[in-house]
C-alpha positions in Angstrom: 82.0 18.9 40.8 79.7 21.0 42.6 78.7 18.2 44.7 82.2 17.8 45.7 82.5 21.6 46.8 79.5 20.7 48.7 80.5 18.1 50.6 83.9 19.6 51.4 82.2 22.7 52.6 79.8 20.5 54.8 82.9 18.6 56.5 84.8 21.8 56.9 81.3 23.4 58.9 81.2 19.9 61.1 84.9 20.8 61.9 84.7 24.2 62.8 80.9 23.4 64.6 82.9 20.8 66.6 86.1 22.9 67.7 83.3 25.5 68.7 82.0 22.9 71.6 85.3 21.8 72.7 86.7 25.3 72.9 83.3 25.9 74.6 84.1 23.5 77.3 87.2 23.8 77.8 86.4 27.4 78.9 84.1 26.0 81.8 87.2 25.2 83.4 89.7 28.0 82.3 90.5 30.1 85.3 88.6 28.5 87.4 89.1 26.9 91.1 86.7 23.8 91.8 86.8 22.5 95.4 85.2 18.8 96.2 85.3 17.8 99.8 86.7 14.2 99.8 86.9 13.1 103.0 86.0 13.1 106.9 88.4 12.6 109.2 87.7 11.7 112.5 90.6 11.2 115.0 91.1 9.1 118.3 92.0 11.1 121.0 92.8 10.6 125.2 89.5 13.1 126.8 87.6 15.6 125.1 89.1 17.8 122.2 87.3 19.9 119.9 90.0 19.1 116.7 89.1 15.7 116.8 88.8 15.6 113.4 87.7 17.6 110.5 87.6 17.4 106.7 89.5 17.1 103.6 89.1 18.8 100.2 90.7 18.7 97.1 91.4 21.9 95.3 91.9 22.5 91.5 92.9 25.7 89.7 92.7 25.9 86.2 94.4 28.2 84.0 94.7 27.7 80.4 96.8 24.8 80.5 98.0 24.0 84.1 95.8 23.2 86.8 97.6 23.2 90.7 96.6 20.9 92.7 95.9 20.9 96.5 94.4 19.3 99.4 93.3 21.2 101.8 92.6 19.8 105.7 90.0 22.1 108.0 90.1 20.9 111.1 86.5 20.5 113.5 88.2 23.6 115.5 88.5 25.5 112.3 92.3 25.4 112.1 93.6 24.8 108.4 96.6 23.1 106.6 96.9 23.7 102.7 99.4 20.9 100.7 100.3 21.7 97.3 100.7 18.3 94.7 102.1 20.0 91.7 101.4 22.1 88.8 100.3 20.1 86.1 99.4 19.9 82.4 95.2 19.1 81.9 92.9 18.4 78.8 89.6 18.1 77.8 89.4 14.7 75.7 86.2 14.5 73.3 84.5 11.9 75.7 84.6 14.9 78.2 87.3 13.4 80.5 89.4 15.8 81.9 92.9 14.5 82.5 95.6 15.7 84.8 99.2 15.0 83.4 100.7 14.0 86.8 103.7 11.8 87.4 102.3 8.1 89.1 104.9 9.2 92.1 103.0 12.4 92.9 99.5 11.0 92.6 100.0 7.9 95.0 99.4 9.2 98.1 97.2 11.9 97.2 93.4 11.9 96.4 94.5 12.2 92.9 95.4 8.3 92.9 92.9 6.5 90.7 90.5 9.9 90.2 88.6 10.5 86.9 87.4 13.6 85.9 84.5 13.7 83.8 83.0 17.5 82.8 79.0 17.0 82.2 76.4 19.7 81.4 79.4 22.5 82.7 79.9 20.5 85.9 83.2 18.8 87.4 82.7 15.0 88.4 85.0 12.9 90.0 85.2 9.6 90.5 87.6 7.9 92.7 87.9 3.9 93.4 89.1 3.2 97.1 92.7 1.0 97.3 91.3 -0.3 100.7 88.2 -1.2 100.3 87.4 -1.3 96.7 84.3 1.0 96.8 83.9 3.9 94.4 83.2 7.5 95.8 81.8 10.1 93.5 82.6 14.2 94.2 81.2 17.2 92.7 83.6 19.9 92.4 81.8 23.2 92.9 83.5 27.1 91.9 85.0 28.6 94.7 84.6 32.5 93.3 87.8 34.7 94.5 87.6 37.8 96.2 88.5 40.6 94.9 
């Protein structure tokens, strides 16, 4: 009997040790806004301009269980243009993957098409496989810290 009560006992520490981690990483994210740049744009224009171009980043703020999602375009001439995807539902799986509960129609055109989101060692990774040309990009999302 008392090895029974020990056993349980030891399952029941595993249990709680384990809901300690994932409530651990799931705080790395929790209020937080990541930014990954995800793109260079570069622009054909007639003579010389100075927004030929400029680059695109992908923005995601996390609260506790939404994350908004936006792109965000800075031009080469500084100018900037902010496009919101959605509010969506996110989770931290066990294997670390972070997913983000949007709807295939609201993903397709976006940089969210085909993106996984791994969290490892309290960093954002994303990985994102190219429709056109079937290569694989990789983005670290860093902490963009408000100011207050």
């Amino acid at each position: 009997m008392q090895y029974v009560n020990k056993l349980v006992l030891s399952i029941i520490l595993v249990i709680m040790a384990l809901s300690c981690k994932a409530q651990k990483m799931e705080l790395l994210l929790t209020n937080k806004t990541l930014v990954a740049n995800v793109a260079t744009i570069y622009e054909e224009v007639v003579g010389n301009s100075d927004c030929a171009g400029g680059q695109l980043y992908l923005v995601l703020e996390f609260n506790k269980e939404h994350v908004a999602v936006l792109e965000k375009s800075i031009s080469t001439c500084g100018e900037e243009s902010i496009t919101s995807l959605g509010n969506f539902r996110w989770k931290l799986l066990k294997t670390n993957n972070v997913i983000i509960e949007a709807a295939p129609e609201k993903m397709k055109y976006s940089y969210l098409n085909n993106l996984e989101l791994k969290l490892s060692d309290g960093i954002l990774l994303g990985k994102r496989k190219n429709d056109a040309n079937e290569l694989t990009n990789n983005y670290v999302f860093k902490e963009v810290f408000n100011k207050k």
